[in-house]
VEXFINU-885665 format. One line per 3 residues: their letters; for each residue x, y, z of C-alpha. Coordinates in Angstrom, 1 decimal. Layout:
<atoms>
A	X,Y,Z  ... .
</atoms>
This chain:
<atoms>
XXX	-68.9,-28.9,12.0  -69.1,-24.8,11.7  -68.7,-23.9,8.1 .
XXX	-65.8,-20.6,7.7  -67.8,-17.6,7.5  -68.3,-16.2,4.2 .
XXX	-67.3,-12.3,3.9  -70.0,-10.4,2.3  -69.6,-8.4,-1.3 .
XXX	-68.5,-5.4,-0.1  -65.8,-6.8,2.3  -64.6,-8.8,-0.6 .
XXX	-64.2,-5.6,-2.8  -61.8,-3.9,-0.4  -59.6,-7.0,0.0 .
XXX	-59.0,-7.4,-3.3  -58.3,-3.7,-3.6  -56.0,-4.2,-0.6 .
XXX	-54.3,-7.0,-2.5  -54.1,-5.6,-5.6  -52.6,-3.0,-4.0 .
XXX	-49.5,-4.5,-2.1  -49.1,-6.4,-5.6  -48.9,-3.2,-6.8 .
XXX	-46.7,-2.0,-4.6  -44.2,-5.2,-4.4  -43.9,-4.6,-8.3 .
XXX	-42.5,-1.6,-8.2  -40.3,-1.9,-5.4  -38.8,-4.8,-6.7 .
XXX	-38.6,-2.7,-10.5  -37.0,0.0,-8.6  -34.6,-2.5,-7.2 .
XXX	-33.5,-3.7,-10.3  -33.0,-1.0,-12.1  -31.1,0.7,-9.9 .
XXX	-29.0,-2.6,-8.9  -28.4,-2.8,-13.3  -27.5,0.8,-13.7 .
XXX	-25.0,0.1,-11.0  -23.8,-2.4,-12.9  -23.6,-0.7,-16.2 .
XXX	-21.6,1.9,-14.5  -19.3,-0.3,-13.0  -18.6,-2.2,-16.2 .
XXX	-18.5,0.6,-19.1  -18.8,4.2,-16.9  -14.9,5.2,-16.4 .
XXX	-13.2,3.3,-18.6  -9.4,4.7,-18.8  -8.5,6.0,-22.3 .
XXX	-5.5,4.7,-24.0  -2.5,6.5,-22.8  -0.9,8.6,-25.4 .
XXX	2.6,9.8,-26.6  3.7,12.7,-25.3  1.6,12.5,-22.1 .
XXX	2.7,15.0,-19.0  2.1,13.0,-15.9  0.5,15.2,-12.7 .
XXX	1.6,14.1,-9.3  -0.7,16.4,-7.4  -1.3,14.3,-4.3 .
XXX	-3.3,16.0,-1.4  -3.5,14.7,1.7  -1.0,12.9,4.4 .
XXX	2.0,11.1,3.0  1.3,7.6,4.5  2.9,4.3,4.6 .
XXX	-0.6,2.6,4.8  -3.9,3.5,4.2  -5.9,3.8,7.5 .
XXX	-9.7,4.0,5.7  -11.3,1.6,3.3  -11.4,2.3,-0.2 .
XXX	-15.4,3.3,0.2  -14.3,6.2,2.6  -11.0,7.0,0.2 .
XXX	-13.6,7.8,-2.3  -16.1,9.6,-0.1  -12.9,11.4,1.4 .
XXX	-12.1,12.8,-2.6  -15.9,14.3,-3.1  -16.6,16.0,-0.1 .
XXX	-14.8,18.1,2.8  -11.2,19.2,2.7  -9.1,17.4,0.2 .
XXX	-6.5,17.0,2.4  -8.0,15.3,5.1  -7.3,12.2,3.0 .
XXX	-3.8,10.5,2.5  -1.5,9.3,-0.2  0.4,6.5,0.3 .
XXX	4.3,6.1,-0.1  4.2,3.1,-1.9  2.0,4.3,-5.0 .
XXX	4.0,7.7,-5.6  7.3,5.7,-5.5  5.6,3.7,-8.0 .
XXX	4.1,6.3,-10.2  7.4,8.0,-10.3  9.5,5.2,-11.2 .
XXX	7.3,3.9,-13.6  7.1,7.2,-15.3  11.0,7.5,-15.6 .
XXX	11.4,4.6,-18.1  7.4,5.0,-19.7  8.4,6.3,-23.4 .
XXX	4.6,8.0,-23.5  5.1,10.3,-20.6  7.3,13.1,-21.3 .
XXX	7.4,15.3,-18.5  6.2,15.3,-14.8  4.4,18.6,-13.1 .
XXX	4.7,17.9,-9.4  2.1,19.9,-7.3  3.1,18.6,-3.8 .
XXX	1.7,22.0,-1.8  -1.1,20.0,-0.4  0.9,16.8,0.5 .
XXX	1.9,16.9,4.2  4.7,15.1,5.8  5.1,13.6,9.2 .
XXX	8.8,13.3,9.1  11.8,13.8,6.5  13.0,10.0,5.7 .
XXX	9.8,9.3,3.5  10.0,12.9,2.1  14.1,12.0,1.3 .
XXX	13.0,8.7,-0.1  10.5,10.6,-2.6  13.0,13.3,-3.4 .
XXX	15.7,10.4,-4.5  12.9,8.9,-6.7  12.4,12.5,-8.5 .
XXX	16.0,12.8,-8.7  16.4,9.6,-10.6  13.6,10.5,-12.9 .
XXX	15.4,14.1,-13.6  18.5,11.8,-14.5  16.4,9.7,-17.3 .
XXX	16.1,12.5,-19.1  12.4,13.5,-18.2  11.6,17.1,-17.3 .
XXX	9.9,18.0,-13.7  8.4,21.2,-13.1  7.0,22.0,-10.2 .
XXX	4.6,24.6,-8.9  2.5,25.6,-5.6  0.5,28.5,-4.2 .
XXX	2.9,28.2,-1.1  5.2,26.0,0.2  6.3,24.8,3.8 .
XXX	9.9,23.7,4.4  9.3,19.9,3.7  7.0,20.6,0.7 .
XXX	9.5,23.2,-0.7  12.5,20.0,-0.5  10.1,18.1,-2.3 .
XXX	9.4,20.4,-5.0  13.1,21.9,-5.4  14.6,18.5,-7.2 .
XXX	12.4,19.8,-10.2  14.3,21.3,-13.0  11.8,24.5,-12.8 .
XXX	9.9,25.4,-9.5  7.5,28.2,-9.7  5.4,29.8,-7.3 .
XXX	2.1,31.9,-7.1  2.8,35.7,-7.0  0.6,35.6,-4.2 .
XXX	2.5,32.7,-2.2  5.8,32.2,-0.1  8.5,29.6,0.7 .
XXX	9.6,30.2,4.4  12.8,28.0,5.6  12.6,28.1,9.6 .
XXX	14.3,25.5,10.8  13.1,22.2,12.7  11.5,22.6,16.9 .
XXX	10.1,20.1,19.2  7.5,21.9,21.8  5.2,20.3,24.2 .
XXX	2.7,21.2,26.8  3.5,20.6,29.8  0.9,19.7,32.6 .
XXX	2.3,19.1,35.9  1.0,22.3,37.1  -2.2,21.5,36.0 .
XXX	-2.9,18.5,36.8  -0.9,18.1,40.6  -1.9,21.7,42.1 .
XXX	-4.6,22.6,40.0  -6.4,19.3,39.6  -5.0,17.2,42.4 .
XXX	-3.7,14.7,40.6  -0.6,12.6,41.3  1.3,11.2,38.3 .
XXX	3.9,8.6,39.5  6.8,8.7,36.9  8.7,5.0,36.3 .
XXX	11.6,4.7,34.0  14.7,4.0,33.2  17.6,6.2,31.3 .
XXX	18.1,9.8,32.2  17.1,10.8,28.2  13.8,8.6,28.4 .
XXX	11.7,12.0,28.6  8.3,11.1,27.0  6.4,11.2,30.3 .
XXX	7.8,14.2,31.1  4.9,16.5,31.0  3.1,15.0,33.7 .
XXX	5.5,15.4,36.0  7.7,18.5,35.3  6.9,22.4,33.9 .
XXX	9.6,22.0,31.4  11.4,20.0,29.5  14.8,18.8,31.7 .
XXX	18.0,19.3,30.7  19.1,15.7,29.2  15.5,16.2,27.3 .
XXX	16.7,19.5,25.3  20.5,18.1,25.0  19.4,14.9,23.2 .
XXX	16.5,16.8,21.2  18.6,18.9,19.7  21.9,17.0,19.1 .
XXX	19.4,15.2,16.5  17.6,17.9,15.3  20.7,19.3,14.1 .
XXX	21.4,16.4,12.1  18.0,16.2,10.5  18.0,20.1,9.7 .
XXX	22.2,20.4,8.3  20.7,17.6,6.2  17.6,19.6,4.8 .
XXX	20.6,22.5,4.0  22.4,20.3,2.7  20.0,18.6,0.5 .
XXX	18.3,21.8,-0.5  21.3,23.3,-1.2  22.4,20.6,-3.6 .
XXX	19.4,20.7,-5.6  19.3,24.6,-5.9  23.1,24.7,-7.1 .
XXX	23.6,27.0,-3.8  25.6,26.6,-0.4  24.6,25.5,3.3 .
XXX	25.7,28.9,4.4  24.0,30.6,2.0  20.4,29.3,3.0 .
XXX	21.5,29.5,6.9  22.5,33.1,6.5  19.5,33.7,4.9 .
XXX	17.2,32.2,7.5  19.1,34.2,9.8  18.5,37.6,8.2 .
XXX	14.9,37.0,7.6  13.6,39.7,9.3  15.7,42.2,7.2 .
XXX	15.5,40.1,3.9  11.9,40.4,4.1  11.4,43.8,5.1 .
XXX	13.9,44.6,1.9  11.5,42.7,-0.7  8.9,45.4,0.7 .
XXX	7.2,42.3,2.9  6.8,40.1,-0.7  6.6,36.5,0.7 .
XXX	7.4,35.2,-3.4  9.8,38.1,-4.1  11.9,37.1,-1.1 .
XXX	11.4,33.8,-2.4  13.0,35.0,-5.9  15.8,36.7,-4.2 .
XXX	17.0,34.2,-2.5  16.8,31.7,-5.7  14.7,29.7,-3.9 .
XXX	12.2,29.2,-7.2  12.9,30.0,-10.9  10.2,32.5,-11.5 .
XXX	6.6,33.4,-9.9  3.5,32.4,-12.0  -0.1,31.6,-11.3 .
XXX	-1.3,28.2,-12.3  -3.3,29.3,-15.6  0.6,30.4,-16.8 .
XXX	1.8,27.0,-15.6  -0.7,25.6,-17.4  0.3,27.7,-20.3 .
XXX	4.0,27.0,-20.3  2.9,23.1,-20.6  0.7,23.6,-23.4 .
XXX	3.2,25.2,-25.3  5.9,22.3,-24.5  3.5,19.6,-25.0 .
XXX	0.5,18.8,-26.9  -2.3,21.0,-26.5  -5.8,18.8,-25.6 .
XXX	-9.2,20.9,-25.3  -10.7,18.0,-23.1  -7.9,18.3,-20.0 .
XXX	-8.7,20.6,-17.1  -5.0,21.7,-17.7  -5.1,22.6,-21.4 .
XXX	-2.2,19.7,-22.1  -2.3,16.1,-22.1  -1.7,14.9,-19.2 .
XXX	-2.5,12.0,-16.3  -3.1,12.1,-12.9  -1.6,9.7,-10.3 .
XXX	-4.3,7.4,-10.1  -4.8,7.1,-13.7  -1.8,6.5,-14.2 .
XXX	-1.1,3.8,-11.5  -4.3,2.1,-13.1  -2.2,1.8,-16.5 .
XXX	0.9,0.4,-14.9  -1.4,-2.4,-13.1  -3.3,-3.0,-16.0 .
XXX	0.0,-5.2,-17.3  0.4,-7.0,-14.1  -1.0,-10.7,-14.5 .
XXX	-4.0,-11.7,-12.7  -2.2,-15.0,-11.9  1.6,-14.4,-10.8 .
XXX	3.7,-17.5,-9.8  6.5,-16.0,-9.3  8.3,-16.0,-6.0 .
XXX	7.2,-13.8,-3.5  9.2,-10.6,-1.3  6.6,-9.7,1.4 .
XXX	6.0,-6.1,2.8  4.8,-5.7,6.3  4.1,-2.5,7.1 .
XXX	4.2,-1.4,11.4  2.7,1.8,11.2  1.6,4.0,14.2 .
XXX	1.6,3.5,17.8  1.9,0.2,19.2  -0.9,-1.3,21.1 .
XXX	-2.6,-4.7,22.1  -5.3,-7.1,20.8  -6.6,-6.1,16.8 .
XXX	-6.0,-3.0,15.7  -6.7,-0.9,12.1  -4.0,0.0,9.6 .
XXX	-2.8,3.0,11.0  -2.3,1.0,14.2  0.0,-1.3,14.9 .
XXX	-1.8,-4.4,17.1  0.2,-7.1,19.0  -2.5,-9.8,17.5 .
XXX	-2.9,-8.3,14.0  0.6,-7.2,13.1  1.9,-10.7,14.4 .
XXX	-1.0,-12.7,12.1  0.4,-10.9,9.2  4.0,-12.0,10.2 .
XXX	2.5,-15.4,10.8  0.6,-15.3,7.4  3.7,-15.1,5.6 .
XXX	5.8,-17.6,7.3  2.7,-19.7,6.2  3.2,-19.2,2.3 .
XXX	4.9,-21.0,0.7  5.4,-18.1,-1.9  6.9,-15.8,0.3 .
XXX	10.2,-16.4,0.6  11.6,-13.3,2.0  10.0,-10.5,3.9 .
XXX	10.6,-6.8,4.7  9.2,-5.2,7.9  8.6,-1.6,7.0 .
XXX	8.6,0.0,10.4  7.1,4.0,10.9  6.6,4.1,14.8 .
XXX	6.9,6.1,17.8  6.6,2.6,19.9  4.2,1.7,22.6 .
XXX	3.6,-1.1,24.4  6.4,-3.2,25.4  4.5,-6.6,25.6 .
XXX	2.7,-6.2,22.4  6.1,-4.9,20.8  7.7,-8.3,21.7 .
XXX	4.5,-9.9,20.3  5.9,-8.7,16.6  9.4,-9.3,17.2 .
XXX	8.7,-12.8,18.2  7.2,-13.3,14.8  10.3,-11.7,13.0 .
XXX	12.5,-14.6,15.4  9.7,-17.1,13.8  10.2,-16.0,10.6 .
XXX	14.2,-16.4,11.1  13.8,-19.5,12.3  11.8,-21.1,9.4 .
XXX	14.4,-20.0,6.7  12.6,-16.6,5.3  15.2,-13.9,5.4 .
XXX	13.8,-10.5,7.6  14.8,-7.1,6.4  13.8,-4.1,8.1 .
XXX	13.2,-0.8,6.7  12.9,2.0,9.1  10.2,5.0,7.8 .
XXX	10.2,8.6,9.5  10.7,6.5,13.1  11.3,3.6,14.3 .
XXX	11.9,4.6,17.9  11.7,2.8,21.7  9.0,-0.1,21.1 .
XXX	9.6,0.6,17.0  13.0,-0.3,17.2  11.9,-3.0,19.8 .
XXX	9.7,-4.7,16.6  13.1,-3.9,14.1  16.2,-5.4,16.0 .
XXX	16.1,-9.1,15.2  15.7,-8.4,11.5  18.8,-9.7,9.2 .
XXX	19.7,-6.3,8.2  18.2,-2.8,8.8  18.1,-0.4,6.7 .
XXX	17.1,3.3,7.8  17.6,6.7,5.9  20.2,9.3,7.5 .
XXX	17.4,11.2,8.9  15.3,8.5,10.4  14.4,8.7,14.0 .
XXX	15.3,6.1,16.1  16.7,4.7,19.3  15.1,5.5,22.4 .
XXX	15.7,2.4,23.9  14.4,2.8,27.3  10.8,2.1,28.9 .
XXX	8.9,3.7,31.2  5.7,3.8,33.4  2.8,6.0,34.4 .
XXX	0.4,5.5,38.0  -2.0,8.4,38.2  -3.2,8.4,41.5 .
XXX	-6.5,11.2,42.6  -7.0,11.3,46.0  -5.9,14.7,46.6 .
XXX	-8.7,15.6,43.6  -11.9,13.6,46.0  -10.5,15.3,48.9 .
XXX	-11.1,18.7,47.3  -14.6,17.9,46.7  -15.2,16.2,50.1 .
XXX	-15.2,12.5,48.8  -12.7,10.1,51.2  -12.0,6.3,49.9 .
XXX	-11.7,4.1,53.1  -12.0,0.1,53.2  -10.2,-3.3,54.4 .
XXX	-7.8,-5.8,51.9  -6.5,-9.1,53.2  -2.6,-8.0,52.4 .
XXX	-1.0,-5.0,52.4  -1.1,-4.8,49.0  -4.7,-5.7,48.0 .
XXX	-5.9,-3.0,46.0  -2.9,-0.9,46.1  -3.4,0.3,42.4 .
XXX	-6.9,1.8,43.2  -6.0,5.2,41.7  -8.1,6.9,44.7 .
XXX	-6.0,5.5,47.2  -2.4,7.4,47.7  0.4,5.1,46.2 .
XXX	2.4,3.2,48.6  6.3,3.6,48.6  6.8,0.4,48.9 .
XXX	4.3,-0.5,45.7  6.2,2.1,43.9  9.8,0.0,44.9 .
XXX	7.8,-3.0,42.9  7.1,-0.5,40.3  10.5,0.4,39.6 .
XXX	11.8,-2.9,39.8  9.7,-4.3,36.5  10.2,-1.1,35.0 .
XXX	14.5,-2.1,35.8  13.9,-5.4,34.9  12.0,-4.7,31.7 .
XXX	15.0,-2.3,30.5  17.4,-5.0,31.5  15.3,-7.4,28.9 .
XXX	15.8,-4.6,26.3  19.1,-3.8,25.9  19.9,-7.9,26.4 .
XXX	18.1,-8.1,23.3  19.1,-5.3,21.4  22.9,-6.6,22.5 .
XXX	22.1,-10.3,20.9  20.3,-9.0,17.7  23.2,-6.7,17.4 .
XXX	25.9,-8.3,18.7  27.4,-6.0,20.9  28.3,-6.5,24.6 .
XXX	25.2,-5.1,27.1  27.3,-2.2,28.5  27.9,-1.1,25.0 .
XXX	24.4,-0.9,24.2  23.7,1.1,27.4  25.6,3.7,26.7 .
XXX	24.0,4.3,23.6  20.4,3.7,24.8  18.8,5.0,27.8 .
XXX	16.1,6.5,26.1  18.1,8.4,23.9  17.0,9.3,20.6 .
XXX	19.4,9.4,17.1  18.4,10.3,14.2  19.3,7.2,11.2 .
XXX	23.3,8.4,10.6  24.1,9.0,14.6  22.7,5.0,15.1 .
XXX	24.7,4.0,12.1  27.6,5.5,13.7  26.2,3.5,16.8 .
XXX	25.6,0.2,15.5  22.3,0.3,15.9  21.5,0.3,12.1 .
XXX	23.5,-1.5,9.3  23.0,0.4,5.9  20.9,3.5,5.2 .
XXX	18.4,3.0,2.2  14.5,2.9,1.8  12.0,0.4,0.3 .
XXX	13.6,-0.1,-2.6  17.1,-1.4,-1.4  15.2,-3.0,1.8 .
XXX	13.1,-5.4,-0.6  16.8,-6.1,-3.3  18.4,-7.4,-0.1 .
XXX	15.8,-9.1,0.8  15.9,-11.0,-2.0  19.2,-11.3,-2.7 .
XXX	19.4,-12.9,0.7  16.3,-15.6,-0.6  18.3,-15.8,-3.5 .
XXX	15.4,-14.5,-5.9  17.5,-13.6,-8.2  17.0,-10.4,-10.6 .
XXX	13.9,-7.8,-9.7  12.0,-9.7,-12.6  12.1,-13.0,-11.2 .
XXX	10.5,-12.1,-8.3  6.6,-10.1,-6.9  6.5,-7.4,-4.3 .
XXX	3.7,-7.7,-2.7  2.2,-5.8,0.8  0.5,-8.0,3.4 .
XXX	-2.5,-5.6,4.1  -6.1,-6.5,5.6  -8.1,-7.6,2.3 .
XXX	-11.3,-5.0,1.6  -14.7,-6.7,1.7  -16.5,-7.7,-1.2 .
XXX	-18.8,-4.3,-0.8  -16.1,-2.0,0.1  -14.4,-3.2,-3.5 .
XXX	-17.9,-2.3,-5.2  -18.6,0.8,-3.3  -14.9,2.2,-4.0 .
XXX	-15.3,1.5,-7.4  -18.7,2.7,-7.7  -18.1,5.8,-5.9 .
XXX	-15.2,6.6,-8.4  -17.4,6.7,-11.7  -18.6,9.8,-12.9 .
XXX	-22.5,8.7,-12.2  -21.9,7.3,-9.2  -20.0,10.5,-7.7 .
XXX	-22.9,12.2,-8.7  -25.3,10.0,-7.5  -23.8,10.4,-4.0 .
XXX	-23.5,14.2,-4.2  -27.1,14.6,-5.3  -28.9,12.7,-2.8 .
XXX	-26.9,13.7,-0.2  -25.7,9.9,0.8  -22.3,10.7,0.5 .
XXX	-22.2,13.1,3.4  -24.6,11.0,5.6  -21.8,7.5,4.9 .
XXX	-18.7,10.0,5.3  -19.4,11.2,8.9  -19.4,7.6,9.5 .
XXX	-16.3,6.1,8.0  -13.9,9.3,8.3  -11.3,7.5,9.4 .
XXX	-10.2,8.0,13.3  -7.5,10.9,14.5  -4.5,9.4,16.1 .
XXX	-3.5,10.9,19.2  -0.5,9.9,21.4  -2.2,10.1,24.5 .
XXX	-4.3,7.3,23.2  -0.9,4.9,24.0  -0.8,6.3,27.2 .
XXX	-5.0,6.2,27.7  -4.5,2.1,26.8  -1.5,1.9,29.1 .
XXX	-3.7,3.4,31.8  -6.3,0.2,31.9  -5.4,-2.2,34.6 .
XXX	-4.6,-5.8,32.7  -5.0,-9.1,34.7  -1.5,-9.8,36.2 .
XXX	0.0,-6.6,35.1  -1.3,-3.7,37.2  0.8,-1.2,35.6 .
XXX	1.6,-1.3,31.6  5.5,-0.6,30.7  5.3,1.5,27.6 .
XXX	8.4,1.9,25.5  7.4,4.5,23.3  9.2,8.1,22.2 .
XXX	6.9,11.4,21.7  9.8,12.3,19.0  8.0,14.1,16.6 .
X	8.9,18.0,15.4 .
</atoms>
């Protein structure tokens, strides 16, 4: 038997050395890792604790970002968004201003609100009408609003103008232009520059939202519709302005007329124009805002503003802080459809055929929930996944739980599709909706090989084996099938649009075919039932459930549920040390460029529609490019 060789003095110096070394080593790594993992800690339990809130307190709504009906990022990137890059490539959702705001008006400790809404951007005017009732009914309890802003657009400015004071930066400017919908158009382009063939499928002479890849300019029944509800949207803005600034519809339309000349007298003064046509109460910068405040409220060295005062988030941290952990009360679900519709899983921001259903499903499976309001913002999209949801809404129906919808900025073609069985909907009077109509799209890019000297040739053991192969020219008789589903598939919408409703078929043709109304024209229509927002969306809901008063009964929004480490990184990343911690080392940029979250584009609906399916060669799309 061979004995193990024995290592000589010298060899058995080094490995211990070695050893002692990677014990060494270990040690400290594992130190390192502890501390850092109990600072993190520390931070988290007792870094940003919220001081008491105080008497006298003026709240700051200064949100900057887009006005959202659902976050599209995780908290983690929220806070990543906040320390680095443009502060208003983030977003603000609906929900937690409309809960700031009416919180504040019946808080005894806040005394005043200064509303900064000049970096808050708006897709739409019912959400922006929604938050201007809510700062009207705070006016009412008594509590002061001022507002103020370097510059204002047109949607910010209706915001800011319910205030009892709006002042503006000497240097800025409030400019009322009116509403427009342009678009490229590519037919040009893409047939006799590029070559390629779009094949347009559709039904209803207003359905116009393939339009630009097949004419140079939008048709006639295109620009009729869009402006017959334009019209109503922007009278309404008059209107509403007009009411709040104690002046006339005329007035501000005469003004926008002779803007030119009105301009030109104020010697080119953007904020003097703005004072002439008592469109703000005075021009100041922000230090004399600030001012103003200190000298109406309490004076605090420690504020960035020189006054006491909260912002939004603070805030909304004291109102949850008296919400019980552990809430049996009955439950009023919110699910909110926001974005295009499209198949499969998709992200908030997204509405998916699989996850907006399993959030439908999810609350016909609690027991809790015992009413539920779909809280619809969408341009439409696909027509299968659209039924997908409004199967769910029939489910839902059918298992006693109450459905009320509540129609956001749009609810248009596949987002009225997801709406129309509810019990009731509710929209506001400048909501954009309708568009019942479908359509599809077959590129086809033979004429773009041929250019370049490429030639598809083969066999197919039918006449219609690969007749979809968009290098092949598109068969006339492939595009009769075409137009048949595309027939059919209207014929399915308006028969059940006319059995939600209850209206006869041919009444709900004459109101569809692709044309777009604005909330009060499908009122008028029968297409809606009451106008309102969340607020009265969720009170019928209950009543219908028979909740009985607000008090008896939780609100509470169905939304994906953030990871345990996207809780602890949000928080973390919202303490002092851990902001920065993230700014110093540079880790905050490097985890940004990877969680910023994803620009929506409305060619992606069409992209998606473009992808062959098994059984379904060409995708019918119900969807409206209705957007200003």
């Amino acid at each position: 038997m061979n004995e193990p060789r024995r290592r000589g003095p010298i060899v058995r110096v080094i490995v211990g050395l070695w050893d002692a070394m990677n014990f060494t080593r270990r040690l400290f790594f594992n130190l390192l890792f502890f501390g850092v993992l109990l600072f993190l800690l520390a931070m988290l339990a007792s870094g940003d604790k919220a001081l008491p809130l105080q008497e006298r307190t003026t709240l700051v709504l200064a949100p900057q970002g887009q006005l959202v009906e659902q976050y599209s990022s995780d908290a983690a990137s929220r806070a990543l968004a906040r320390m680095y890059g443009d502060p208003g490539a983030g977003e603000v959702q609906l929900r937690d201003l409309l809960r700031a705001i009416t919180a504040a008006r019946d808080d005894a400790r806040i005394e005043r609100v200064l509303l900064r809404v000049d970096g808050l951007r708006f897709s739409g005017h019912a959400a922006l009408r929604e938050l201007a009732a809510a700062v009207r009914d705070l006016r009412q309890s008594g509590k002061q609003v001022v507002a103020f802003g370097e510059s204002f657009d047109q949607q910010q400015y209706l915001l800011a103008a319910q205030a009892d004071e709006v002042y503006l930066d000497p240097m800025g400017g409030v400019l009322l232009e009116g509403l427009s919908g342009y678009r490229a158009y590519f037919r040009e382009g893409l047939q006799d520059k590029l070559g390629v063939d779009v094949h347009l499928f559709k039904v209803g002479e207003y359905k116009s939202a393939a339009e630009p890849f097949v004419l140079d300019a939008a048709s006639p029944e295109s620009k009729e519709a869009d402006l017959y509800w334009m019209n109503d949207v922007w009278q309404r803005f008059l209107g509403d302005v007009a009411h709040a600034r104690g002046l006339s519809a005329v007035q501000l339309a005469a003004g926008i007329d002779a803007l030119p000349q009105g301009i030109a007298a104020a010697g080119g003064d953007l904020a003097e124009y703005a004072m002439e046509q008592r469109l703000v109460d005075g021009l100041k910068t922000e230090e004399q805002v600030d001012a103003l405040l200190v000298e109406r409220g309490v004076a605090d060295a420690d504020s960035e503003h020189g006054f006491r005062a909260v912002t939004l988030d603070a805030y909304l941290g004291h109102v949850d802080r008296g919400i019980a952990p552990v809430d049996e009360r009955p439950q009023v679900a919110v699910v909110v459809a926001e974005g295009s519709i499209v198949g499969g899983e998709q992200p908030p921001g997204t509405i998916g055929g699989d996850s907006t259903s399993a959030l439908l499903r999810a609350a016909r499976d609690d027991d809790k929930v015992k009413a539920v309001v779909l809280r619809v913002d969408s341009p439409g999209g696909e027509v299968f996944a659209s039924e997908q949801i409004r199967r769910e809404v029939a489910a839902l129906k059918a298992a006693g739980k109450p459905v009320v919808a509540s129609m956001g900025d749009y609810a248009a073609s596949g987002g009225y599709w997801i709406a129309m069985d509810a019990d009731r909907i509710y929209a506001n009077p400048s909501t954009v909706t309708g568009s019942i109509g479908i359509f599809g799209l077959v590129p086809t890019v033979q004429r773009s090989l041929d250019r370049i000297g490429v030639h598809t040739d083969g066999v197919g053991t039918t006449r219609f084996a690969g007749a979809f192969d968009i290098t092949r020219a598109l068969d006339p008789a492939v595009g009769a099938v075409v137009q048949s589903v595309i027939e059919d598939g209207y014929q399915d919408f308006i028969g059940r649009v006319a059995r939600a409703r209850g209206m006869d078929e041919a009444e709900v043709d004459a109101v569809a075919r692709g044309r777009v109304w604005t909330g009060a024209q499908a009122k008028e229509r029968g297409l809606v039932d009451d106008f309102g927002g969340l607020r009265e969306a969720v009170a019928d809901a209950a009543a219908r459930a028979e909740l009985g008063e607000p008090g008896r009964y939780r609100v509470r929004y169905m939304d994906r549920g953030a990871s345990p480490f996207e809780r602890f990184f949000g928080r973390f990343a919202e303490t002092r040390a851990g902001a920065a911690l993230l700014r110093g080392t540079g880790l905050g940029e490097a985890l940004l460029a990877r969680v910023l979250p994803r620009a929506a584009d409305q060619l992606r609906v069409l992209e998606a529609a473009a992808r062959p399916r098994p059984g379904r060669p060409v995708q019918a799309l119900a969807f409206c490019f209705c957007a200003w």
